[in-house]
N, C-alpha and C positions, 0 to 999 in steps of 0.2 A: 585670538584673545588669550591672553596670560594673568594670572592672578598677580595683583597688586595692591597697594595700598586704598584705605578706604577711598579718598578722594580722588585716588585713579578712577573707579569704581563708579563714582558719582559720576565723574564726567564721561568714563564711555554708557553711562545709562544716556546720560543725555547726547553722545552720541547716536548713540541708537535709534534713541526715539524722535530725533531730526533727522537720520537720513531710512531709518522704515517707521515712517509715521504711520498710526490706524487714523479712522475717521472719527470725528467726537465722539465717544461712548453714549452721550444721550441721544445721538441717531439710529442707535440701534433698535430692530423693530419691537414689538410685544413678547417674543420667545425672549430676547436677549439677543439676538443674531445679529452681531453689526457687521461682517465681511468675510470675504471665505477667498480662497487661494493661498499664496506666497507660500512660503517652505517654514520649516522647522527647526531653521539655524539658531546657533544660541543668540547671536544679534537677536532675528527677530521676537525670540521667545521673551530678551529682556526689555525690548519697548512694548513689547504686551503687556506684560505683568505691570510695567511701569506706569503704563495708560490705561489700566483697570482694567483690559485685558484675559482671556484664556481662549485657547483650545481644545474643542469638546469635538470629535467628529469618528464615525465606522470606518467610513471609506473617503475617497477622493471627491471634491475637495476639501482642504481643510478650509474647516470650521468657525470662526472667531465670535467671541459672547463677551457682551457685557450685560448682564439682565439687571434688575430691576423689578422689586427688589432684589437687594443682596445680603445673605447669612455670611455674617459675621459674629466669631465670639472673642469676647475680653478674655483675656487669662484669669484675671482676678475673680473674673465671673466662672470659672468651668466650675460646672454643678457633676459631684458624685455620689450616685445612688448609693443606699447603702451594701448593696449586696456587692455590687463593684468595688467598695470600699472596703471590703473585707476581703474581694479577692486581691489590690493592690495589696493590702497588709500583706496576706499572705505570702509575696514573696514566693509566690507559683509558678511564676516567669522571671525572666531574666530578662532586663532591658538594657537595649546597648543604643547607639548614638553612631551611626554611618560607617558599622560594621558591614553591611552586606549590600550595600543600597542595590545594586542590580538584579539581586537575587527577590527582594522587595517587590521592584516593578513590573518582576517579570512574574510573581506570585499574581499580583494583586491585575495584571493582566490575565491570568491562566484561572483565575477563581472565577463560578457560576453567581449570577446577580437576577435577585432575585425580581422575576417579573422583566429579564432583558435574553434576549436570544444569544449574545456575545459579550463580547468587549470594548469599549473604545481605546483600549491601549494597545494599539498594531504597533507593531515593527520600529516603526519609522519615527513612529512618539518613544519608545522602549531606547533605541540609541539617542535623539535627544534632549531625553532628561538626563542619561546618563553623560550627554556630554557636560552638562551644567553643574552635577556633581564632578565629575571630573576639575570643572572651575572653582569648586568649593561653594557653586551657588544652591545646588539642590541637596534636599538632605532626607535620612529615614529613620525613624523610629524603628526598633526592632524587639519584637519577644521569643526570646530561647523556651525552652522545656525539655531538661535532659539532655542540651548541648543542640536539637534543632531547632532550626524558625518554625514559629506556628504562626507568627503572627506580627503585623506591622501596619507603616504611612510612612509616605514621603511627599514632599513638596518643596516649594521653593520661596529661600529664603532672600530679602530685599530690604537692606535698612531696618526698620524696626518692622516689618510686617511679615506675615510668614502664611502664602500661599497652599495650603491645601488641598491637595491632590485624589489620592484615594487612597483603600486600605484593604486588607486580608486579613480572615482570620481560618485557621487548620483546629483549633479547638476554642473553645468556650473561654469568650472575653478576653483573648491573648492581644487581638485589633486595639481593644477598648482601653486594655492596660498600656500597649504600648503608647496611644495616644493620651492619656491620662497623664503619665510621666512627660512627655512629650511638653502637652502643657505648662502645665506644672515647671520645668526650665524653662520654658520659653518666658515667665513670668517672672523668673528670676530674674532674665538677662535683660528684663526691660522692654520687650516686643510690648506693640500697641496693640494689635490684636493677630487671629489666625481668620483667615479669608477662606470661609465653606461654600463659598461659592452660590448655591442652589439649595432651598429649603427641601429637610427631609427630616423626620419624627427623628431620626436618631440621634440629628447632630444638637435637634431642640431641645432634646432629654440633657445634654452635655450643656447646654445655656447658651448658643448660639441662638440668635436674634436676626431678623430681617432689617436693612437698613434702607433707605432711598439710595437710591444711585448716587445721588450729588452728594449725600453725607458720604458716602462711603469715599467716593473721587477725592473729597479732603480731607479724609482721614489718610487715604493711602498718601497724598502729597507731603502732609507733615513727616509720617509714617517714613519716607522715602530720604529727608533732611538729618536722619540718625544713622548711624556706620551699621554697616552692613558686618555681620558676624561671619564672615569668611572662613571658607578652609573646612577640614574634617573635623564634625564636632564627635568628637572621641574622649572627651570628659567624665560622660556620664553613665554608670553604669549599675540598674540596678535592681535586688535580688542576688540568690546565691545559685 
């Protein structure tokens, strides 16, 4: 695979997702669990994502989820608390745009989760997301403090929608801030929403919402008919 122009883009998704097709996403059981095996090639990761799709798994095999419902938030909608909103003001981090993205995943792999014995980011997931960045398809939010990462998200981006992954933080709301900015462009650039995957109080608090599976399948379709924002987003950068 090579980066290319959008409608290259468009059509090796749909190659993809004709020759590693998943099984309908509404067969999947009550967890979200519709299949597990195949690899973690970039192919397959983009008819994943493309057929409502993710990878959630510890060990062998891998894993594949479509649940129902599904958290999703508008841009337009990210809610910040005010306490968060004084630490954005402040300009206490430094936010960059797929400055470090490996360094990201492998944080956000190595941080303790609370109420989880481990990780689901092994190895295996750790090389490919970073071969998808490498595509210009995945990407990370990042927060500096005094020249180091404290803090970040990464996930991957498709047309107008923008897959959400996971995140770290090393100090107090560096995660929060980088994804606040985060947002916040991504609303700029026109994204229809960011896909949180799985309800949790924290992403609630930010205004992500549960959706039926079949709304969200036609949101990601349209979602999917907008150009893809390729490449290293190295635009944005911000705080001092």
């Amino acid at each position: 695979m090579t980066q290319g122009r959008d409608a290259d883009l468009r059509e090796l998704l749909g190659e993809c997702v004709e020759r590693l097709p998943f099984p309908d996403p509404r067969g999947a059981d009550p967890r979200g669990l519709l299949a597990w095996g195949g690899d973690l090639s970039a192919e397959r990761l983009l008819s994943a994502y493309a057929s409502g799709v993710f990878p959630w798994f510890d060990e062998p095999p891998i894993l594949w989820f479509s649940p129902d419902p599904r958290m999703v938030l508008l841009p337009p909608q990210l809610h910040v608390g005010r306490s968060l909103r004084r630490r954005v003001a402040s300009r206490e981090y430094t936010v960059r745009f797929d400055h470090d993205f490996e360094s990201v995943i492998r944080a956000c792999a190595e941080t303790p989760r609370p109420d989880q014995d481990g990780t689901w980011i092994g190895s295996e997931m750790i090389d490919a997301y970073c071969e998808l960045h490498r595509l210009g398809l995945a990407h990370s939010a990042e927060a500096y403090f005094e020249g180091s990462l404290v803090g970040g998200c990464y996930g991957v981006s498709l047309g107008r929608a923008f897959f959400g992954e996971s995140m770290f933080a090393r100090r107090s709301d560096a995660s929060k801030v980088a994804f606040v900015e985060l947002v916040r462009q991504l609303e700029v650039w026109g994204f229809a929403f960011v896909d949180c995957q799985l309800h949790t109080d924290h992403l609630a608090r930010f205004g992500a919402v549960e959706w039926a599976r079949d709304d969200f399948l036609a949101a990601l379709a349209r979602a999917l008919e907008g150009p893809t924002r390729q490449g290293a987003w190295t635009a944005r950068e911000v705080g001092s």
